[in-house]
C-alpha positions in Angstrom: 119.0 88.5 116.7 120.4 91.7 117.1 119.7 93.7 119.7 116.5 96.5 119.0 117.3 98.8 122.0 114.1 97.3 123.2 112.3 100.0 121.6 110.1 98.2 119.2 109.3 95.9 122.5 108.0 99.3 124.0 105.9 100.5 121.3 104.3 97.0 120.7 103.8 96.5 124.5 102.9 100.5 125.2 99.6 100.4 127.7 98.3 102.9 126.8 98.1 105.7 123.9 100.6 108.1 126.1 103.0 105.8 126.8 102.8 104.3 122.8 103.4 108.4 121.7 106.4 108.5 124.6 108.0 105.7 123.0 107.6 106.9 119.6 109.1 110.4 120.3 111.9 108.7 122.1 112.6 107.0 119.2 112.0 109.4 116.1 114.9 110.3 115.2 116.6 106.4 114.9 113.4 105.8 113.5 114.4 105.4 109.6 118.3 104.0 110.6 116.5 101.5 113.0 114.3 99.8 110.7 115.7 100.3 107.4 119.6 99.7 107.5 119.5 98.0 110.8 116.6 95.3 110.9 115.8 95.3 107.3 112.2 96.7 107.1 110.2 95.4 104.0 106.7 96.3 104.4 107.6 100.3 102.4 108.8 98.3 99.4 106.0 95.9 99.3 103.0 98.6 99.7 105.2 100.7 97.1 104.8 97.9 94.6 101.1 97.8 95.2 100.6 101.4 94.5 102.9 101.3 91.6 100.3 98.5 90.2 96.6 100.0 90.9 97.3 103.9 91.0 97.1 103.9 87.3 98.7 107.8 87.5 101.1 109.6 89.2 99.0 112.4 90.2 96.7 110.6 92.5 96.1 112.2 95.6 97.4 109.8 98.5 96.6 109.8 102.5 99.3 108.0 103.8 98.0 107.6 107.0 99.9 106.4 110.2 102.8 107.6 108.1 105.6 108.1 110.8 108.5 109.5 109.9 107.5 109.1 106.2 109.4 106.5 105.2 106.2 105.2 102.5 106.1 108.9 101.4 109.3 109.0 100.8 109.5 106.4 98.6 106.1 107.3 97.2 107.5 111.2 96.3 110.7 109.6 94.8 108.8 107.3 92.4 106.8 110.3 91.2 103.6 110.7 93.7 104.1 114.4 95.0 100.6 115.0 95.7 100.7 113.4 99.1 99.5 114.4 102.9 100.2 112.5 105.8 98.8 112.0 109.3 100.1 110.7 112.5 99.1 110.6 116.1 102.6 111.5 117.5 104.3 115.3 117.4 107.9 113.7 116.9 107.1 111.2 114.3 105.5 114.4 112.5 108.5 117.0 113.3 110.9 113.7 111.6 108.4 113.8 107.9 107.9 117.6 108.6 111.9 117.7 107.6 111.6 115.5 104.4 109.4 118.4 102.8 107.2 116.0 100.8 104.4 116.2 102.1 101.6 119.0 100.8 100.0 118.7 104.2 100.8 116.7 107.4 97.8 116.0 110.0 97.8 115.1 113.3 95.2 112.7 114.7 94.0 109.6 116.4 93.2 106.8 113.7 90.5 105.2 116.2 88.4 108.3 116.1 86.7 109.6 113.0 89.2 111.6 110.5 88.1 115.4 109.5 88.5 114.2 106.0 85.5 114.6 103.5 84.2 111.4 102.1 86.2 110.4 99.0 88.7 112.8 99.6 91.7 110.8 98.2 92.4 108.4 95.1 94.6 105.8 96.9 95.6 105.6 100.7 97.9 104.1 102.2 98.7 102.7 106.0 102.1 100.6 106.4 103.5 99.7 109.6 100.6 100.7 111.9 98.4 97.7 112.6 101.0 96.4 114.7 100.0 96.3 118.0 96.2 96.7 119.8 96.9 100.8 119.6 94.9 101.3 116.2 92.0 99.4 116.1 90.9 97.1 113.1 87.8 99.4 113.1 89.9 102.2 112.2 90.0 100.5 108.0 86.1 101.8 107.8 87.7 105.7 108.2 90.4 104.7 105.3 87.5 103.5 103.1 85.4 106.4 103.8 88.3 109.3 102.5 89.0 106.7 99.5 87.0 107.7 96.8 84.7 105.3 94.8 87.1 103.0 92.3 89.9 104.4 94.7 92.5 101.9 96.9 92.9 101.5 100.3 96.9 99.5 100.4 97.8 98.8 103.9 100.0 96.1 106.0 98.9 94.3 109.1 101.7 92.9 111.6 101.0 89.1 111.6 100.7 89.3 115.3 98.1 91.8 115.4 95.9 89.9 112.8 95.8 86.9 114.4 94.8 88.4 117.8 92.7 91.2 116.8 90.6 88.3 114.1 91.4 91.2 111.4 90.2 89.0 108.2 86.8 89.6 110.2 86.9 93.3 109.9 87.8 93.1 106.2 85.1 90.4 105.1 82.6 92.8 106.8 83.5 95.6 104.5 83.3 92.9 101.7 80.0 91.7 102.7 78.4 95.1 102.3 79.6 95.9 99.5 82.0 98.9 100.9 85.0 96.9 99.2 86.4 94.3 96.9 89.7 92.7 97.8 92.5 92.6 95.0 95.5 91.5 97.1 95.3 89.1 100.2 99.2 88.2 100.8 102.2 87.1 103.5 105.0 89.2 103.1 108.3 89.4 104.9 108.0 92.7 107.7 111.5 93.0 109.4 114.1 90.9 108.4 115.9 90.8 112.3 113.1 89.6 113.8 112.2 87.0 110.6 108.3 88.4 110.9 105.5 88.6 108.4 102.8 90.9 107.8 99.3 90.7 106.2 99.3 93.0 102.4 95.9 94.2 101.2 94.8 95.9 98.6 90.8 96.8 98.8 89.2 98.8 96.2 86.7 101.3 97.7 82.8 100.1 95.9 80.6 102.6 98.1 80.8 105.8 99.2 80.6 104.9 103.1 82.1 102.1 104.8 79.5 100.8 107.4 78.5 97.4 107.7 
């Protein structure tokens, strides 16, 4: 394997949430060389694909939430979805999708608290490459489901990692259970090609208009 200039080991190892948004500003601006022409990052293309498929119409209104340096929106904007916002916890992250100028607005905030968001606020969200370590908590997919609207798609990836130790099919048949969501897509894909992992690629169409179980 090549070497990762141990920066992915810091984020996924990151203690606590100021350490994870240290790491994360040390490394936004290698950010989109990193993981797409060094390591061979997959999950973008694969959530792409998904939105592609259930969308339905290029104007939807998409959160892409946890969207980094906003390399999803980026593809999103280029396959023609430019009514997009974006939210991150980290100020360097957000200065590095700030410069792509395609986003209509960009938000910071913690996913493991409650989003300012109205209910139903979006068609189709999106959250790629964020479930990856114990920062953002499973519980964070009933705040996705709540700014979805009714008959609206939440597509997101899980690092294979994180699912298994954080029991995250628990957390989605919960939503299932009570109705909040019906699953569409339940797949392995390839993640990061240097590091030969996988991630978890759901899509969950949003049933009710609040996500508690």
């Amino acid at each position: 394997m090549k070497p990762r200039s141990n920066i992915l080991d810091h984020v996924l190892t990151a203690s606590t949430t100021e350490a994870l948004m240290d790491a994360y500003g040390d490394w936004a601006e290698k950010y989109d060389h990193d993981l797409t022409q060094a390591w061979g990052y997959f999950a973008p293309q694969h959530a792409m694909r998904q939105v592609q498929r259930y969308a339905g119409d290029a104007s939807v209104r998409i959160l892409d939430a946890g969207c980094g340096t906003g390399l999803v929106g980026q593809l999103l904007y280029e396959n023609g979805f430019k009514t997009l916002d974006g939210l991150d916890f980290s100020d360097g992250m957000l200065a590095q999708a700030r410069k792509k100028q395609i986003y209509q607005n960009l938000y910071q905030a913690d996913m493991n608290q409650p989003l300012a968001m109205a209910d139903g606020a979006y068609d189709l969200t999106t959250c790629v490459g964020t479930f990856t370590a114990s920062h953002v908590k499973p519980e964070a997919l009933h705040e996705l489901v709540r700014v979805t609207r009714v008959g609206g798609f939440v597509v997101f990836t899980v690092r294979d990692t994180f699912w298994a130790e954080m029991r995250f099919d628990q957390t989605i048949l919960a939503l299932c259970h009570s109705n909040a969501v019906r699953v569409h897509e339940w797949r392995t894909e390839p993640c990061i090609d240097e590091e030969a992992s996988e991630c978890k690629l759901l899509v969950l169409e949003v049933l009710s208009a609040t996500a508690t179980c």
